[in-house]
C-alpha positions as CSV (number, residue, x, y, z in Angstrom):
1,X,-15.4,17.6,9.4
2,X,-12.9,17.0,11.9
3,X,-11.8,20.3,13.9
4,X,-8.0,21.8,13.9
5,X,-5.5,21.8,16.9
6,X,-7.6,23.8,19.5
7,X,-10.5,21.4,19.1
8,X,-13.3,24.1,17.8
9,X,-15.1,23.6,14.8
10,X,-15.7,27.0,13.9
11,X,-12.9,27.0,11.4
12,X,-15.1,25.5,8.8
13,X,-17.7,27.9,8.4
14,X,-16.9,29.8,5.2
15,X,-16.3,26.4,3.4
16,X,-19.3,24.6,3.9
17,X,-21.1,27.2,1.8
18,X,-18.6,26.1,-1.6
19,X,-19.9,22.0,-0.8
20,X,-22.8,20.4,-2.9
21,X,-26.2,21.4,-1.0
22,X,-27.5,18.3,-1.5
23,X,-24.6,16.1,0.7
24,X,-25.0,17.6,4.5
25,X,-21.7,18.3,6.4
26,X,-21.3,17.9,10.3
27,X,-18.7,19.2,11.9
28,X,-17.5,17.7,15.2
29,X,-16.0,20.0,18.2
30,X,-13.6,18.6,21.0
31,X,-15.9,17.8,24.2
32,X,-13.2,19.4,26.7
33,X,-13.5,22.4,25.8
34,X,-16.8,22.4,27.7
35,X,-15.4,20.8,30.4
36,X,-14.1,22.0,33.6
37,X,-10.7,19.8,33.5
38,X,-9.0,19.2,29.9
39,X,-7.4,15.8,30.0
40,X,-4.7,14.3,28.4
41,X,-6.1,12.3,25.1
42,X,-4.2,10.2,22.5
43,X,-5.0,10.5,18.2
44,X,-6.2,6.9,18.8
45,X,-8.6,8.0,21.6
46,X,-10.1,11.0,20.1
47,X,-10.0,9.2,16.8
48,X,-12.8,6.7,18.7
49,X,-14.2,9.3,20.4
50,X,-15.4,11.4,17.4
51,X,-15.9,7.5,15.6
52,X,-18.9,7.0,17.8
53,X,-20.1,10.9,17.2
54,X,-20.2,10.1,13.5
55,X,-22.2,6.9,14.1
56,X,-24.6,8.6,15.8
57,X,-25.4,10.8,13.0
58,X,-24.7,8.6,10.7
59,X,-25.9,5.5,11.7
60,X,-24.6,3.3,8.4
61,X,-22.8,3.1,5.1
62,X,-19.8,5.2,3.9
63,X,-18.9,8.7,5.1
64,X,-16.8,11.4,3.8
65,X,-13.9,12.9,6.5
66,X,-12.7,16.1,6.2
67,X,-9.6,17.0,8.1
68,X,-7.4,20.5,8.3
69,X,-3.8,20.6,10.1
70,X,-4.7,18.0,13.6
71,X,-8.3,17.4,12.2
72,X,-6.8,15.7,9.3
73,X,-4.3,13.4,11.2
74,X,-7.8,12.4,13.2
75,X,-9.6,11.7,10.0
76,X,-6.4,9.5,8.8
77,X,-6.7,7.7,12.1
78,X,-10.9,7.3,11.7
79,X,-10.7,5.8,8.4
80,X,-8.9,2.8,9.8
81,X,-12.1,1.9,11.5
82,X,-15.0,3.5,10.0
83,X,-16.9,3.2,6.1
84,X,-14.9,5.6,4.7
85,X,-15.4,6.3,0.7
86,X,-12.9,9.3,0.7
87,X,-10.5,11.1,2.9
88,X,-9.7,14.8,2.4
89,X,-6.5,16.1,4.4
90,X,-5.9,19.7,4.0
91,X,-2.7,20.1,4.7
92,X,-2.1,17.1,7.6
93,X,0.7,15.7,9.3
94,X,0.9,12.0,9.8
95,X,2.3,12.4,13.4
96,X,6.0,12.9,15.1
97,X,6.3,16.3,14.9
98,X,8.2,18.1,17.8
99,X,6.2,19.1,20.7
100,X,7.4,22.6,21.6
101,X,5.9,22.5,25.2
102,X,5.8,26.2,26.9
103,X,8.9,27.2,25.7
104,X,7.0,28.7,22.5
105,X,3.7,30.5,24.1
106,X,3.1,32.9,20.4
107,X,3.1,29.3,18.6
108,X,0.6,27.5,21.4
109,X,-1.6,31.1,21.3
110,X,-2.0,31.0,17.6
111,X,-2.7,27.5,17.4
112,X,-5.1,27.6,20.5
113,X,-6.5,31.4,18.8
114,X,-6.8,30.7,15.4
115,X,-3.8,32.1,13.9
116,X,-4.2,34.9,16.1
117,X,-0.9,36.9,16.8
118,X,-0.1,37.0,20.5
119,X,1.4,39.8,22.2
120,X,5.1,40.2,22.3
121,X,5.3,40.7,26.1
122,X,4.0,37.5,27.2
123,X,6.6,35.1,28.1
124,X,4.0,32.8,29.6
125,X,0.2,31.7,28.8
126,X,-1.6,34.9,29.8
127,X,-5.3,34.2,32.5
128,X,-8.4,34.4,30.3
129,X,-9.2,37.1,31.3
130,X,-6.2,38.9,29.7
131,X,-7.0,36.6,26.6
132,X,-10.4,37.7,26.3
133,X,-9.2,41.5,26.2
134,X,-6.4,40.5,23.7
135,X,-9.4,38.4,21.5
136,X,-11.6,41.4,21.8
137,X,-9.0,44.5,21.0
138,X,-8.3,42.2,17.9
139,X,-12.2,42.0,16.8
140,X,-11.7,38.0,16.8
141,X,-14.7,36.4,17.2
142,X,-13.6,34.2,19.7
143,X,-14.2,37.0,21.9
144,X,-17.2,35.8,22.2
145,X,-16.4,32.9,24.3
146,X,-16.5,32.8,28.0
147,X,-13.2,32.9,29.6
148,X,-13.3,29.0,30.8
149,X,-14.1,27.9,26.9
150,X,-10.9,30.3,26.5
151,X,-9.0,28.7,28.4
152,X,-9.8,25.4,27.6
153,X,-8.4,26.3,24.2
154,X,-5.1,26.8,25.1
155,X,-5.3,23.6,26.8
156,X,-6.9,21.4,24.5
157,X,-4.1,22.7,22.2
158,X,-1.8,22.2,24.2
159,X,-2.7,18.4,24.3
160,X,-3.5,17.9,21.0
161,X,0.1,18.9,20.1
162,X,1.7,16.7,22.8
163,X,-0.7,14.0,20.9
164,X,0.4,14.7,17.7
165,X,4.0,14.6,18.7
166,X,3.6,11.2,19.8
167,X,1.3,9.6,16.8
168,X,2.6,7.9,13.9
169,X,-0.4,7.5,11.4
170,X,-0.8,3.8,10.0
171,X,-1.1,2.7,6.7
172,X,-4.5,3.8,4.7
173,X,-6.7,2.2,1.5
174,X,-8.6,5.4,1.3
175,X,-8.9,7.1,-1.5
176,X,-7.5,10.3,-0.7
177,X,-7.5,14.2,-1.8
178,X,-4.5,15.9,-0.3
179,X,-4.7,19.9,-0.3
180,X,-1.4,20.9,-0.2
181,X,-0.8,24.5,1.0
182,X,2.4,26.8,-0.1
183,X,5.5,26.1,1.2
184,X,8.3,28.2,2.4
185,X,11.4,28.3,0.0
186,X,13.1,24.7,0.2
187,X,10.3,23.1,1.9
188,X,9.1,19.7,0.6
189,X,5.0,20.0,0.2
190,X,3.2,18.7,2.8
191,X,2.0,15.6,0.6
192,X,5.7,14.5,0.9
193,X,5.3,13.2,4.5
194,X,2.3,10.7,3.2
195,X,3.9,8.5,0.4
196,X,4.1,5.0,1.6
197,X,0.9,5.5,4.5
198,X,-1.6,6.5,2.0
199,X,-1.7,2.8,0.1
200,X,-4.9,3.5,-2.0
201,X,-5.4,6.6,-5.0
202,X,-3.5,9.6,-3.8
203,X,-4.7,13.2,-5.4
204,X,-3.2,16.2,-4.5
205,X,-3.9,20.0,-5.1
206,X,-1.7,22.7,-5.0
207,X,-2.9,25.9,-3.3
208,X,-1.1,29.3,-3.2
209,X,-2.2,29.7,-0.1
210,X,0.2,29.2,3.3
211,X,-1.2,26.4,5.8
212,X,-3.0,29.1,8.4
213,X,-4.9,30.4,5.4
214,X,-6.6,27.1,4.2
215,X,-9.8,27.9,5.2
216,X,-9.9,31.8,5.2
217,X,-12.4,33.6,2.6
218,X,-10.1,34.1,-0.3
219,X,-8.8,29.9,0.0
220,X,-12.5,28.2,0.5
221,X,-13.8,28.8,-3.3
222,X,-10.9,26.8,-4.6
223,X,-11.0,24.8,-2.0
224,X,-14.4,24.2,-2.0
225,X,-14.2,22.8,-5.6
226,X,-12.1,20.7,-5.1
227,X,-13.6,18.8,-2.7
228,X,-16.6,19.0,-4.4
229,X,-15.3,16.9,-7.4
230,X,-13.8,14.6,-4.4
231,X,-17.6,14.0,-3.1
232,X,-19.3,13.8,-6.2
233,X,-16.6,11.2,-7.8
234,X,-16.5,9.0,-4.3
235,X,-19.9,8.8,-4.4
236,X,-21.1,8.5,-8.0
């Protein structure tokens, strides 16, 4: 399982409950954030980055990726060069979407915090040591970071989205489970933006539930089952 935007893997906790006990899951967390400097990485680079993590748990034969939002479009790009029996994008972009930069802090805080609203008075990424407070007034459990993991949030998400913005996902065999997430009024589903990349069986599943919510208590039962009948199909 491949994390989201701000690189932590913590997002997949309630759903790896609703998976068959018998198939293990590993999620995968972005090294920066343990780092004392976050550098700039491309999809392609982390996509071989996390490549080489897979291989070292699993040394051989086909594997099963698991991607939400950013962790999808990495999971796209691992395919391409890894054993892959089945791809499950929850809700994934394939690339080009506009990088907002600092002009939109509450957007980079609540992809860096987990869908966490940020307060209305900062116009600029707060210390974190302010974020910290914010995290702990809020009962996230993020709060339970150390203010340079905290930081190093904001800027792995920060560079992830500048990736993102720049990507443009390649064509893919794999067979494929897209979760598609509600939509505002107008908006095409998310599905859309893959017809003509995703080359091999295409399956999609409507959720009522909006794209922050995906893997929130009420979504992962449904959720869950669905992927389930994904796993046990690819590898029947």
């Amino acid at each position: 399982m491949l994390p989201a935007a701000n690189g932590l893997g913590w997002c997949w906790s309630g759903l790896i409950s609703h998976l068959p006990e018998d198939h293990p899951a590993h999620v995968l967390q972005d090294a920066r954030l343990m780092s004392e400097q976050v550098p700039p990485r491309t999809v392609a680079e982390l996509a071989a980055e996390y490549r080489d993590l897979i291989r070292e748990v699993v040394p051989s034969g086909p594997v099963i990726l698991v991607g939400w939002s950013f962790g999808g479009t990495l999971a796209q790009r691992i395919a391409a060069s890894l054993d892959t029996a089945a791809l499950v994008l929850l809700d994934s972009h394939p690339g080009g979407l506009p990088d907002p930069g600092e002009t939109d802090v509450a957007e980079l805080l609540a992809t860096a915090l987990d869908g966490l609203e940020a307060a209305e008075h900062w116009r600029t990424v707060p210390p974190p040591a302010e974020l910290a407070e914010h995290l702990r007034r809020a009962g996230s459990p993020l709060a339970s970071l150390d203010e340079q993991v905290l930081g190093n949030l904001v800027a792995v998400a920060r560079e992830n989205r500048r990736a993102m913005a720049a990507h443009r996902a390649g064509p893919s065999s794999v067979p494929t489970l897209f979760v598609d997430a509600k939509q505002p009024d107008g908006h095409v589903p998310a599905s859309d933006w893959w017809r003509g990349i995703a080359t091999g069986s295409f399956e999609t599943h409507q959720v009522r539930f909006g794209h922050l919510d995906l893997l929130h208590s009420d979504a992962v039962p449904e959720i869950g089952a669905a992927i389930t009948r994904k796993i046990t199909y690819a590898t029947a």
